[in-house]
Every structure is written in structure tokens, then in C-alpha cells.
NUBA-272892 format. One record per residue (C-alpha): residue in one letter; x, y negated, z negated. Coordinates in steps of 0.2 Angstrom, whole numbers, plus 5000, padded with zeros to 4 digits. Example, Ala and Ser with C-alpha at 12.3 -4.5 7.8 and 13.67 -1.06 7.14 Angstrom:
# residues 2
["A"; [5062; 5022; 4961]]
["S"; [5068; 5005; 4964]]
This chain:
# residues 150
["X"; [5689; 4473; 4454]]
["X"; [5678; 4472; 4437]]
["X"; [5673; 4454; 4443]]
["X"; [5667; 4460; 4458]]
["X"; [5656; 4476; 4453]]
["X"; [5650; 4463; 4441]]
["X"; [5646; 4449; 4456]]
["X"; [5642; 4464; 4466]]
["X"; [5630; 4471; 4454]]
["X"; [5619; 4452; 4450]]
["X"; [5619; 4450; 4470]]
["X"; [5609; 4469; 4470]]
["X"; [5597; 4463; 4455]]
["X"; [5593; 4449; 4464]]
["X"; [5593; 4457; 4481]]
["X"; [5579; 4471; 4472]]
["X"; [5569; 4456; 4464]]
["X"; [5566; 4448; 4477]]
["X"; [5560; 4464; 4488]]
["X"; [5550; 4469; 4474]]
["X"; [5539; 4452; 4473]]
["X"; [5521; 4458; 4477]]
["X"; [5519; 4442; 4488]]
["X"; [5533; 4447; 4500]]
["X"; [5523; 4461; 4506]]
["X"; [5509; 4451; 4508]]
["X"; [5517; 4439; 4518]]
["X"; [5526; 4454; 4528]]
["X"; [5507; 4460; 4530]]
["X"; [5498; 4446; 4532]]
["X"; [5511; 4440; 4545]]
["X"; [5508; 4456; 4555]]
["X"; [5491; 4455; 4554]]
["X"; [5487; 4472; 4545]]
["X"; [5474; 4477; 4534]]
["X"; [5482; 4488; 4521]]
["X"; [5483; 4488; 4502]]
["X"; [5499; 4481; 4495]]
["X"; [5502; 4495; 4485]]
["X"; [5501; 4507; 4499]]
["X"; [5513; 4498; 4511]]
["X"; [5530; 4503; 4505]]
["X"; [5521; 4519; 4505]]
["X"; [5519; 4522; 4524]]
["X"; [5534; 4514; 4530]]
["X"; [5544; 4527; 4519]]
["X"; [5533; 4540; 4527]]
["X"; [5537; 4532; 4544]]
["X"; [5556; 4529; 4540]]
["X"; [5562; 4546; 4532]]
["X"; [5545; 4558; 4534]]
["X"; [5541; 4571; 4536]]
["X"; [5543; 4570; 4517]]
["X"; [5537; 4578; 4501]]
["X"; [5525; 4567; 4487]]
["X"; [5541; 4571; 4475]]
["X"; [5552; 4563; 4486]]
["X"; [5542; 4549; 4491]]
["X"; [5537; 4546; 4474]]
["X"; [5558; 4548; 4467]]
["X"; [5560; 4537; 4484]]
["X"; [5550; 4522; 4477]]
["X"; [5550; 4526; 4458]]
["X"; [5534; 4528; 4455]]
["X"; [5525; 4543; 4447]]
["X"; [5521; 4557; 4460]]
["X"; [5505; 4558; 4454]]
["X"; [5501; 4541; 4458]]
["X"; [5509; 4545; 4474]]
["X"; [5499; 4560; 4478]]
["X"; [5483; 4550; 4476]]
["X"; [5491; 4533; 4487]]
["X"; [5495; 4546; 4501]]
["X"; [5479; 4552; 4499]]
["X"; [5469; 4537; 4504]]
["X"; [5483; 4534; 4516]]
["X"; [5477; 4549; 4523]]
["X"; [5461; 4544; 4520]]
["X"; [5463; 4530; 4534]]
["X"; [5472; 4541; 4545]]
["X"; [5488; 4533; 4543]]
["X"; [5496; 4548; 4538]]
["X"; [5493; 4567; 4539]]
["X"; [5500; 4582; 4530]]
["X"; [5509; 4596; 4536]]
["X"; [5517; 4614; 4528]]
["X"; [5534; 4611; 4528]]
["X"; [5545; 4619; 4538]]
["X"; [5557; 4624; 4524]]
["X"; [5545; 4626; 4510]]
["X"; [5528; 4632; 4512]]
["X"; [5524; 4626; 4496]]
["X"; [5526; 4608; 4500]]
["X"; [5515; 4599; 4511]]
["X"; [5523; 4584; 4517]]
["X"; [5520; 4567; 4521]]
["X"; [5520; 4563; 4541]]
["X"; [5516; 4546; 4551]]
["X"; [5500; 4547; 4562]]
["X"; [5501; 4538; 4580]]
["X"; [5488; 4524; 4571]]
["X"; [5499; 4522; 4555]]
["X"; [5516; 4521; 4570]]
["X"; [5505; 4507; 4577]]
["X"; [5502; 4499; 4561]]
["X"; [5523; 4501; 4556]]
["X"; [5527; 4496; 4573]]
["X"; [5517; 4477; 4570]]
["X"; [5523; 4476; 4553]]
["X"; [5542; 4480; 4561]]
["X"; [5539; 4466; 4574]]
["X"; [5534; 4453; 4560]]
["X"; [5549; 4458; 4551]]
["X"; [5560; 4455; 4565]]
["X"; [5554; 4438; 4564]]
["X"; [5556; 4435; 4546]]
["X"; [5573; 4442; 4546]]
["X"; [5577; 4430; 4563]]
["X"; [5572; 4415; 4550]]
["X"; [5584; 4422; 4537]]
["X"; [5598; 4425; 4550]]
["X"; [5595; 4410; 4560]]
["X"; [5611; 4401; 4554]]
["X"; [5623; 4419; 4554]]
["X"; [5633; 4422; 4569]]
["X"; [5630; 4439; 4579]]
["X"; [5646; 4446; 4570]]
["X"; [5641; 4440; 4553]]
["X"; [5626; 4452; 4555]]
["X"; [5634; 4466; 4562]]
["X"; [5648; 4466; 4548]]
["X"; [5631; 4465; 4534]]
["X"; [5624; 4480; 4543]]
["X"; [5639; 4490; 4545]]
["X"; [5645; 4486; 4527]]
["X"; [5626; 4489; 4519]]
["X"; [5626; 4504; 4528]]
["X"; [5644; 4510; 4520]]
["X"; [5638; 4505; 4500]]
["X"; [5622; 4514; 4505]]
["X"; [5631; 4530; 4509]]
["X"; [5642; 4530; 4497]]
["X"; [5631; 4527; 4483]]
["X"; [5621; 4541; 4488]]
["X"; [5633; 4551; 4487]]
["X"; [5638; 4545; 4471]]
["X"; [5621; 4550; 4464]]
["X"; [5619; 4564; 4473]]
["X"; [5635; 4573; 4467]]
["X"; [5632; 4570; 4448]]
């Protein structure tokens, strides 16, 4: 098993450098046709995918300083890509929510990853994908909870 977790973990470091490469997004972006600051992107897609959500979270989300955050989702907002809300739990926290503009803008960046991810899959049969999915989605969950119950 050791010489697996150890493939395992250079496949994950590879898999996180190249989805960390600033020209990625910009090709994502560019190929979508949006006009949006780099730094940002990551940004309203979590709000998108997992908001309503918190600046903390975002920011532990994405590893970068909530301070940082806090100012990025500001100008978000700014743009009216995003909005924020009391939370329903904490009426402390104002959270993070997608606008219908910035579902609009999520939705042309989803369609241009569609078509990247078609190019990277075009040589994988139907199944070969559905067993990445279904086996991603079980390391994810499981890894969560890992960290979660430390």
C-alpha cells in the first residue's frame, strides 16, 4: 500500500499544479468569453458551488487569507456577481451568495469547461469516466472526513 499512497500522493501534486497554473484560468476564461480578474474566478465559482458561504470558509476553502477574501468578494460584489446575506445560522456572519448575473457568468464558464474537459476525455470510454467520478468522489469524502475528525 505504501507504494501506492506514495503514486497516489505525486498524482495529487501534480493533479494541484496544474490546476493552480494561472494560465489555466485564463484559458477557462478567455474560452468562456468572461471578463473577470483571475484572482477572483476561483472565488465566485466556490460562492456558486457551495454558497451561501462565510469569507472564513471561502477563504480556508481556497487557502488564502480571509482578509484578502473579504476584500476579493467585495469587488465581486462590487460587479454584482455576488451579494451578501445574514446567515441563517449565525447572525454574525454575512455570507457569500451567487447573483443571477454571476450564475450567468458561472454558467458560460461551466459550458467552456464542458468543452475542455470533452478534449481531455476524448480518448476515455463513458465507463472510464464514470468510474474517475464515482472513485474522486469516494477519496474526496473520505479525506474530508479525515480532516475533519482530527
Amino acid at each position: 500500500m505504501s507504494t501506492q499512497l506514495k503514486a497516489l500522493h505525486g498524482a495529487l501534486i501534480r493533479i494541484a499544479s496544474v490546476m493552480n497554473r494561472p494560465s489555466n484560468d485564463e484559458r477557462l476564461i478567455e474560452e468562456a468569453g468572461v471578463l473577470l480578474d483571475r484572482a477572483l474566478f476561483p472565488l465566485l465559482v466556490g460562492i456558486e458551488r457551495v454558497g451561501p458561504i462565510g469569507v472564513v470558509e471561502l477563504a480556508d476553502r481556497v487557502g488564502r487569507d480571509y482578509t484578502t477574501v473579504s476584500r476579493q468578494v467585495a469587488k465581486l460584489e462590487s460587479l454584482n456577481l455576488v451579494s451578501r446575506q445574514k446567515s441563517a445560522t449565525d447572525s454574525r456572519v454575512r455570507e457569500a451568495v451567487v447573483t443571477d448575473e454571476g450564475r450567468a457568468m458561472t454558467d458560460r464558464l461551466d459550458v467552456a469547461r464542458q468543452k475542455m474537459g470533452r478534449r481531455i476525455f476524448s480518448d476515455w470510454s463513458p465507463e472510464e469516466v464514470d468510474d474517475l467520478v464515482r472513485l474522486m468522489t469516494k477519496f474526496v469524502d473520505g479525506l474530508e472526513g479525515a480532516t475533519e475528525s482530527r
